[in-house]
N, C-alpha and C positions, 0 to 999 in steps of 0.2 A: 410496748416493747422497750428494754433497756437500752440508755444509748451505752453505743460502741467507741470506745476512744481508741483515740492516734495523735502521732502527731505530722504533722505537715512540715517538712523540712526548707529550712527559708532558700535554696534553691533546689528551685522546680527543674532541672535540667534531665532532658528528653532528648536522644536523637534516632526518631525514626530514619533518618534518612541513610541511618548509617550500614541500616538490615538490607539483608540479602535474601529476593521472595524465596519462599518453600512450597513443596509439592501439595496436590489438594490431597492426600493421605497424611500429610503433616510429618514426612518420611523425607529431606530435602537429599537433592540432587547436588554427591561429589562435586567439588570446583574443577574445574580444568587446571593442564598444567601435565608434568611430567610423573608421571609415578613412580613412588621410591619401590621397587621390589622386595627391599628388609624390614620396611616399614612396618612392624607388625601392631600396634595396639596403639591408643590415647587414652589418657586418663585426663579428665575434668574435674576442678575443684574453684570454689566447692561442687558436693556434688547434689546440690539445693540447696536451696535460700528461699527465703521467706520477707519482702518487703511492706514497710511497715505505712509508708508513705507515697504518696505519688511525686514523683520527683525523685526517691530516694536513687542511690546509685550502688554498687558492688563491682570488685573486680573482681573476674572471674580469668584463673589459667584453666592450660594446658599443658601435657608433657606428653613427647611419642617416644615410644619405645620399637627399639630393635627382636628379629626373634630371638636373639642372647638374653634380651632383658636390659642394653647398655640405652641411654639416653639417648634420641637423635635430635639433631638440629634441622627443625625446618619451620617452615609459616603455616599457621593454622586461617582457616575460616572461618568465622563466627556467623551461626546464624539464631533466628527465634521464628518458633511459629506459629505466634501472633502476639507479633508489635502492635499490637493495640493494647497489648498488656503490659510488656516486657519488651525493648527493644534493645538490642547491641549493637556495639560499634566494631571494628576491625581490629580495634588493640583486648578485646574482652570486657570493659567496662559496659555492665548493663542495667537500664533506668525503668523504673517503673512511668509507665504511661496509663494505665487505667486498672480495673478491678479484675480480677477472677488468677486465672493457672496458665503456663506454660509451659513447653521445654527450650533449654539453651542446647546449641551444637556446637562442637567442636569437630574439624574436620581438617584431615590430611592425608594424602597420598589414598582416598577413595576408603580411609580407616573414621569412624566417628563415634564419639563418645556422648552423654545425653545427661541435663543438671535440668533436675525437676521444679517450677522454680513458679513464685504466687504473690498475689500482692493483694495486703488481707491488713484494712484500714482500724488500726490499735491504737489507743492513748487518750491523746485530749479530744475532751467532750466533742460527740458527733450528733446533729440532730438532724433525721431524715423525713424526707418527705412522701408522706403514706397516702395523702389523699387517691383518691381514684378516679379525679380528673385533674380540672384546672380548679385555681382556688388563689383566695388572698394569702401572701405573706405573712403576712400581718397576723391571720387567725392560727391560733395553738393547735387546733384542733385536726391540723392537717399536717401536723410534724410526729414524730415521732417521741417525744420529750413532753407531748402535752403543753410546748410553747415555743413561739417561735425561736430560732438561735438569736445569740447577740452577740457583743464584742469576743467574750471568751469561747464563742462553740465555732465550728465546722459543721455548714450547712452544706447536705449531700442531695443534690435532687436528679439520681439515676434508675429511676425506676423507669424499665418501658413504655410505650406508650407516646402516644399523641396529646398533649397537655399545656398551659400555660400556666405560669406563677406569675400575679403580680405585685409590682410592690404599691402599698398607699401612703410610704412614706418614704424620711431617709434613712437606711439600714448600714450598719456598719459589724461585720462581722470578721472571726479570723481566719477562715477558711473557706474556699465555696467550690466545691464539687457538681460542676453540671454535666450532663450530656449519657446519655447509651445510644447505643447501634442500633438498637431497634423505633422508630418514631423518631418525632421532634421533641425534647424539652425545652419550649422556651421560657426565661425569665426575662418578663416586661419590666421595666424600671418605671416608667412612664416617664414623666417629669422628675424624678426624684432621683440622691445618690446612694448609690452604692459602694460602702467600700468596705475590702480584705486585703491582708495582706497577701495569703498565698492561696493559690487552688491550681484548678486544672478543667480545661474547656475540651469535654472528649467528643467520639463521635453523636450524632446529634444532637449538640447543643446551640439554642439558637442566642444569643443575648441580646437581647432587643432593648434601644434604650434612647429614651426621649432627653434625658437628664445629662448626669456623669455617674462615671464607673471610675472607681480611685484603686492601684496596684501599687502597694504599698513596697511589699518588697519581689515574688515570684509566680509569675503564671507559664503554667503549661499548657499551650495551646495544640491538641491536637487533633483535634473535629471541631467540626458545627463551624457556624459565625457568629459575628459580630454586627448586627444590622443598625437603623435608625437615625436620627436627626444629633444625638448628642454625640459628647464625648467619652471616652477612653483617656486617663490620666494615667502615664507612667513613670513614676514619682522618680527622683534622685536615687541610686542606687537600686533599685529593681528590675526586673529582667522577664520580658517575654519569653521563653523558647518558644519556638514554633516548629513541630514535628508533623504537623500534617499535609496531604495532597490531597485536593487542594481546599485552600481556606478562606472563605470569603470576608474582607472587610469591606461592610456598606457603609461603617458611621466613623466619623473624626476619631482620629487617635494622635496623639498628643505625647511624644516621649520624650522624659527629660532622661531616661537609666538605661536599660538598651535592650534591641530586640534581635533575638539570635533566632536564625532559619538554618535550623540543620539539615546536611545532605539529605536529598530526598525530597524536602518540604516545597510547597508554592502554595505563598500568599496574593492571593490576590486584592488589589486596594481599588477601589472601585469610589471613593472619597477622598478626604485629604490626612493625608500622613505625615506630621509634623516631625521631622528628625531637628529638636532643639540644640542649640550649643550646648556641648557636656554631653548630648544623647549620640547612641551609638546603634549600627545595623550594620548588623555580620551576616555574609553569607557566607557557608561552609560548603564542601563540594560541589555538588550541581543543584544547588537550593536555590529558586525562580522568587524573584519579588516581581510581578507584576501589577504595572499601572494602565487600569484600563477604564472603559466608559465614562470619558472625561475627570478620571479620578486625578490628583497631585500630591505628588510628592515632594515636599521642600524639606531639605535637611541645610542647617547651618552647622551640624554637629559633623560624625563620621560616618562615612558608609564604607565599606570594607569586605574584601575577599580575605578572611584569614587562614583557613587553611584548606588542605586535599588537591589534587590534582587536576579535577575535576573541572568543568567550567562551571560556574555559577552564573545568574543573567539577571538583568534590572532591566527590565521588557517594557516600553509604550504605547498603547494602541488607543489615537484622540485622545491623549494623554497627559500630563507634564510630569517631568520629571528634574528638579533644580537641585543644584547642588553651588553652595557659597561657601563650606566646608571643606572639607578633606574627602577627599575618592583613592581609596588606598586600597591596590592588589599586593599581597603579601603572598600570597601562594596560588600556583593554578592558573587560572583564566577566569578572567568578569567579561563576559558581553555585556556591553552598552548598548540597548537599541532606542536612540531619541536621545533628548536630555540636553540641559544646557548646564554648564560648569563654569564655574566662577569661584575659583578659590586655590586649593592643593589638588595636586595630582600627584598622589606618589603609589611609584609599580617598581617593587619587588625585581632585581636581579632575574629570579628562576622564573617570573611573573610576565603576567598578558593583561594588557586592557586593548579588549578587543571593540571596536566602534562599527555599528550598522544602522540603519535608517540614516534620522539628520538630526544630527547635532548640534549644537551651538558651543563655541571654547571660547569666552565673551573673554577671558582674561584669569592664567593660571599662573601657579606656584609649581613647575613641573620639579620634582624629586623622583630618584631611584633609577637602577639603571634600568628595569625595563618596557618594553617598548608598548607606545601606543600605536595600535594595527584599526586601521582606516579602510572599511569596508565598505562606508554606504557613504555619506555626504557630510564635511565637517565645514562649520560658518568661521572663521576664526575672527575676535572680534569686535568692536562696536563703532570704530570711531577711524579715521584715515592716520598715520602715521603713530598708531598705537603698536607694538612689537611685544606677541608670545612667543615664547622661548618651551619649546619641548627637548626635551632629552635624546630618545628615541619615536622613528617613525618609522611604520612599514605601511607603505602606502596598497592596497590589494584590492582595490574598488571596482565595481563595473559601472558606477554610476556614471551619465554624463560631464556630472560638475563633483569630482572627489572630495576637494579643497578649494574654497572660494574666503572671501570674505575682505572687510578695510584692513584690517591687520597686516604686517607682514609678521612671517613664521620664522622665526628663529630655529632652527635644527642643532642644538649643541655637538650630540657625538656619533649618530650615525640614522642614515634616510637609507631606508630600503623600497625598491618602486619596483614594484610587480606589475601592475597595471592599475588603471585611472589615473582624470584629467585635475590637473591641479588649474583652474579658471578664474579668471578677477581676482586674484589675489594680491593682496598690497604688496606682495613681496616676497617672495623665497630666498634664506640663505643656509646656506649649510659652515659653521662656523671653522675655525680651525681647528684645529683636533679633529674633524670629523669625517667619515667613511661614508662616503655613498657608492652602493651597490644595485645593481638591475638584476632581476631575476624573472625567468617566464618571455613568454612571447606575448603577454597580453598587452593591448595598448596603450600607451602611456602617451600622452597630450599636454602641453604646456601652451598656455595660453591665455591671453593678455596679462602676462605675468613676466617679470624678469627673478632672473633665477641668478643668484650671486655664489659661486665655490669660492669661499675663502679655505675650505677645507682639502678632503681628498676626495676623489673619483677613481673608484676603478671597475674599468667599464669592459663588457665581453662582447659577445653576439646576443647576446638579451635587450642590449641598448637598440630601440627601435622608436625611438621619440620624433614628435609631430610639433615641431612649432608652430603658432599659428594667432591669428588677431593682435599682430604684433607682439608676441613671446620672443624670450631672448636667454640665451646662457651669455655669462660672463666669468673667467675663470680669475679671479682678482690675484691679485700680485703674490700674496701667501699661497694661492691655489692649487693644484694640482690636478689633472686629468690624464691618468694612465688607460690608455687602452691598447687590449692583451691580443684583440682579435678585430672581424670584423665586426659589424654594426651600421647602423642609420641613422641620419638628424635629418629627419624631411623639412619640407615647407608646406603648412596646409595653411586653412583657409584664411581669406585675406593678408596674408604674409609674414612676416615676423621679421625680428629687429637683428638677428644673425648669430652669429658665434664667435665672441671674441676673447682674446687671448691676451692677459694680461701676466699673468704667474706663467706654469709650464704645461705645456700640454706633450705629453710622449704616447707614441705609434709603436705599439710593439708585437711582438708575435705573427703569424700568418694570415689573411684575408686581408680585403680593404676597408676601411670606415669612411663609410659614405657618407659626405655632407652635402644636403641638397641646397642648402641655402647660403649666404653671405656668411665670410669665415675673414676675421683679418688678427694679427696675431702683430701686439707691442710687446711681449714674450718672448720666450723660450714654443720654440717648436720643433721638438726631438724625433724623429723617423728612423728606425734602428730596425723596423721590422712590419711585412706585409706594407701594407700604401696609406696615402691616405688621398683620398678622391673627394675635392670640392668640384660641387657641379654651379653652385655661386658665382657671385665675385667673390675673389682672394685678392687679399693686398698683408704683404710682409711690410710692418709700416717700420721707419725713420731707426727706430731702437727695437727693432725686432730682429729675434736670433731663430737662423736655424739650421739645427745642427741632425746629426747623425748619419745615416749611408751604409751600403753594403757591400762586404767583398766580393760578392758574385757579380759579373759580366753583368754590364748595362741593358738589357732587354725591358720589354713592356711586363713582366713578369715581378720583375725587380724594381718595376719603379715604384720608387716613395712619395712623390709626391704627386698627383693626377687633374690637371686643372682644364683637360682636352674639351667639359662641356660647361665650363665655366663662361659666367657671361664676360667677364673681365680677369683678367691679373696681373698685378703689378706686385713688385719687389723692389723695398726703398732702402731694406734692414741689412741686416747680415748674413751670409751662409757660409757657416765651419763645419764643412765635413769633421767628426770625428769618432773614432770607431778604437779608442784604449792605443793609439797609436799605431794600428794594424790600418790598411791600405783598406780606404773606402769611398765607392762612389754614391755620391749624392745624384740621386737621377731627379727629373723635371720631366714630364709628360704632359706638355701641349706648352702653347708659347704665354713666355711670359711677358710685358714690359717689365724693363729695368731702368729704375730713376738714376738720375745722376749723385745720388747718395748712396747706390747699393755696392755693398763688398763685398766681395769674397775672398776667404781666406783660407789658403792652400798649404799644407804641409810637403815639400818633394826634399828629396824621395829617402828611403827607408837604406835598401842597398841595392844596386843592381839597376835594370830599367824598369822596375813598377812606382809609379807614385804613390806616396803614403796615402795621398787626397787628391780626389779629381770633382770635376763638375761636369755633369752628364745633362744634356740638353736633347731629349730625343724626338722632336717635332722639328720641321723644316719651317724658313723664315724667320728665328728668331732672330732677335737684333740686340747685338751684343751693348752693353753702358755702363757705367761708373766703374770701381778700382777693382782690378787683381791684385790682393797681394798675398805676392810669394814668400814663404818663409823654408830657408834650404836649411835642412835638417842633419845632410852630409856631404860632403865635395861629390858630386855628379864623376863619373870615369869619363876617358875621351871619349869621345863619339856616341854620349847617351843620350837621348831622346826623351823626353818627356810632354803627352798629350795630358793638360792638365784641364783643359776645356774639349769637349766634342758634343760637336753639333751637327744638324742634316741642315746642310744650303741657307748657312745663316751668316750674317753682314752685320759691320758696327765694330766697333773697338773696346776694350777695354785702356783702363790707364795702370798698366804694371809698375806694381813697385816692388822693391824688395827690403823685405827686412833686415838681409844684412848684403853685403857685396855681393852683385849678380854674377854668377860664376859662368852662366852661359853666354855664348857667343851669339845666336840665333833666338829671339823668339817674333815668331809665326803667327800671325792673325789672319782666317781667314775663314771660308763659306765651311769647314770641316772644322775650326773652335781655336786653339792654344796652344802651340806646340812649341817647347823648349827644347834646345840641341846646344852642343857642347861641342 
């Protein structure tokens, strides 16, 4: 037989994963979606083609036409039907992936047009293999050419069939064509190497190899495996694609140039996958690398989500999967299932790195704005007062233990908590600048952990956290904790270290926020709206402020602050009603102590007989201590009255002063609170 020449284009790029299946009549099924009614006709162009190579590429359009004949504007569908020949992507570009015919689709509004289209191997020297079983390499007699191929041929071994090739030596050729749909072809290397610059590994091909396998510059991986004890070299500058589902690697592979999994494709690595510095692994849409039957995966190079919307996923099962590189989401979604990272982490603004199983985050380089989502169990880590810094976090785990680890976790610019326990953790802080928000009713647990806001909080009725093995919030001096509604801060198991109040903590909006446990507050503590109910001890310590109050009538409805099941309270700080200078009572629900340092400071009165500020005490027995002072804000008329304290059956004094000449005649201390007369 004469050989058949071609040439093999130095990239091999394939994306099956980009097709969309077709009907078993090879007639595919309209895309969903709205249908134009004018839509009358699509034209395709070209309207066939003819590929010369495998790898080769073409861009193929589209135009739709109205029933006038005028252009319309809409998105087309690209399909083939059969990507094992000819596969498209969603922009029209379409690649040859193995031998024979096909048609390309275009498709819109239920209109489709049809590009007859083949991939028929031309140019440099081809030499095929004709034996009619298995056979040496090495003998001429079983090639087509009368000799075996060498550096300048393209060696094709597609014929069907159940078969082995072996090699008896080292072979170096510039092309290698294995695999059909029908049978196994395997080519044994044994102990020897192999190497081409470009080919393509289609259905059925097995490559078996004791030795190394050298990829000089492109392989198209889209059937068969890769088995054996040796290696797989992927030289500087060359490129895997890998287009098939799914694909077995049993033997070493070694990349220094990079290996792309287009949408669609799962490799699976079942040995060890070396991602070298310089070397690169792209997933594109929902393209699966999986690490399984104790196989590994160590990249000090890149691994990377680069484009599609899709999720993609680096999967572990009795597995490893390390990364001392860059883990870069650029588009879409990566699930991470396992794995341990030690190096960069950078995710994409529009981007997801999603975490499931158990992880290990030994020590990163976090970049980009977004966020890392914590699903299964994450170590953060190695050593006690070591601090990783993550950008974003959305915490959404059911696991017992979410976030554990010696580390403390640095959160730069915003913590989302859905549910799971953040447990043993060196340390939580949410830095300045940064936004934490609750979402869901799932449970959320903190424990043996202290949690630092340097940042902000803004909390709703999704807040339902469980301190607990001595867990603790502390809201530091920059901090912030706004809360709109009600919510929860329990105490679970064996206790926790309480809720204190360094920066501001504001009460706003309707419900109560329940704090079950120890609250004390050298801050700002603002009550403007709904309550806030410690069932703890409460203590307003020495330089604590708190401020805020409402103009509605003092009832149990209105009260802002609720300490009736608290085991203790005491108030040693300050309390300045203030409400933008409108008349507000600061109410008290259940009894406090009051230290001989605590003030309160009273604005009277505005005009007429209402006080700008009062102090609402609505539990009996309180016992009144340390200063009122009064600041009069306009001369009182004759005979005005001012209740600027009230109490039920309570005793004790305060020490009034005024801030400027007391204008009243009369002030009243007694079991009903503070009354001013004129």
């Amino acid at each position: 037989m004469a050989p058949i020449r071609y040439t093999i284009l130095a990239t091999m790029l394939v994306a099956i994963a980009f097709v969309v299946g077709c009907s078993d009549d090879d007639d595919p099924v309209a895309p969903g979606g709205p249908d134009d009614p004018t839509l009358e006709s699509v034209v395709i162009s070209p309207g066939s083609a003819l590929f010369t190579t495998i790898g080769e590429d073409i861009q193929f359009d589209a135009v739709a036409f109205d029933d006038a004949g005028a252009v319309m504007d809409t998105v087309f569908t690209w399909q083939s039907t059969r990507p094992e020949v000819v596969a498209i992507g969603p922009n029209g570009v379409a690649i040859a992936t193995g031998i024979g015919t096909a048609e390309i689709y275009a498709m819109a509004g239920g209109v489709t047009d049809t590009a007859d289209v083949a991939v028929d191997l031309t140019g440099d020297p081809v030499i095929e293999w004709i034996a009619s079983g298995s056979g040496d390499w090495s003998d001429g007699a079983n090639w087509s050419g009368g000799t075996a191929p060498g550096t300048d041929d393209i060696a094709v071994l597609t014929t069907a069939g159940d078969y082995t090739v072996t090699l008896t030596g080292d072979v170096a050729v510039k092309g290698l064509v294995l695999g059909n749909e029908t049978g196994t072809q395997a080519l044994a290397t044994q102990s020897f190497q192999l190497t081409f610059e470009s080919g393509g590994l289609l259905g059925g091909a097995e490559l078996s190899l004791d030795g190394e396998v050298r990829v000089l510059t492109d392989l198209a991986w889209s059937g068969g495996s890769m088995i054996g004890s040796g290696t797989v070299e992927i030289e500087s500058g060359a490129e895997i694609n890998v287009i098939g589902n799914p694909l077995e690697l049993v033997a070493n592979l070694n990349n220094n140039g990079a290996i792309t999994l287009r949408a669609g494709s799962t490799l699976r690595v079942n040995s060890l996958l070396d991602n070298n510095t310089g070397g690169l692994i792209d997933l594109q849409g929902d393209a699966i690398l999986s690490v399984q039957n104790n196989g590994n995966l160590h990249s000090t190079g890149m691994v990377q989500k680069s484009e599609g919307d899709d999720e993609a996923a680096i999967l572990t099962s009795s597995a490893e999967f390390t990364s001392t590189g860059t883990l870069a989401v650029d588009a879409g979604s990566l699930w991470l299932a396992g794995g341990s990272l030690r190096g960069v982490i950078d995710i994409d603004a529009d981007a997801i790195l999603r975490q499931t199983s158990d992880t290990a985050i030994l020590g990163v380089n976090s970049r980009g704005d977004g966020p890392l989502v914590i699903g299964g169990s994450v170590t953060f880590g190695s050593f006690e007062n070591q601090v990783i810094t993550i950008g974003h976090v959305i915490l959404d785990s059911g696991s017992l233990t979410a976030m554990t680890g010696e580390a403390g976790l640095l959160i730069n610019y915003s913590f989302v908590w859905r549910r799971g326990a953040v447990h043993e953790l060196g340390s939580l802080t949410t830095q300045v600048g940064s936004l934490t928000t609750f979402e869901t009713s799932g449970t959320k647990v903190l424990s043996a952990t202290a949690w630092e806001v340097v940042g902000e909080v803004a909390g709703d009725s999704s807040v339902n956290l469980s301190l607990a093995n001595g867990g603790g919030i502390s809201i530091a001096n920059a901090g912030r904790w706004n809360q709109e509604s009600g919510g929860l801060v329990s105490e679970g198991l064996n206790g926790s270290d309480g809720f204190h109040v360094v920066g501001k903590f504001n009460k706003t909006g309707e419900g109560a926020f329940v704090v079950e446990t120890a609250f004390d507050c050298s801050g700002t503590l603002n009550l403007t709206g709904g309550a806030l109910s410690v069932q703890g001890a409460f203590r307003l310590l020495d330089s604590g402020i708190m401020t805020g109050g409402t103009i509605e009538e003092p009832t149990l409805a209105t009260a802002q602050l609720i300490v009736v099941a608290a085991e203790s309270a005491e108030m040693s700080g300050t309390i300045r009603p203030d409400l933008d200078g409108q008349p507000a009572n600061l109410v008290i629900n259940g009894n406090v102590d009051l230290g001989t340092s605590f003030v309160a400071e009273l604005d009277v009165p505005v005009t007429g007989g209402i006080p700008a500020e009062s102090l609402v005490f609505l539990r009996g027995g309180q016992v009144l201590a340390g200063t009122l002072e009064i600041n009069v804000m306009a001369l009182p008329g004759e005979g005005a009255e001012y209740r600027v304290v009230s109490m039920v059956d309570g005793s004790g004094m305060f020490d009034v002063v005024f801030t400027t000449t007391n204008p009243f005649d009369q002030i009243i201390q007694d079991a009903s609170g503070v009354l001013l007369k004129r």
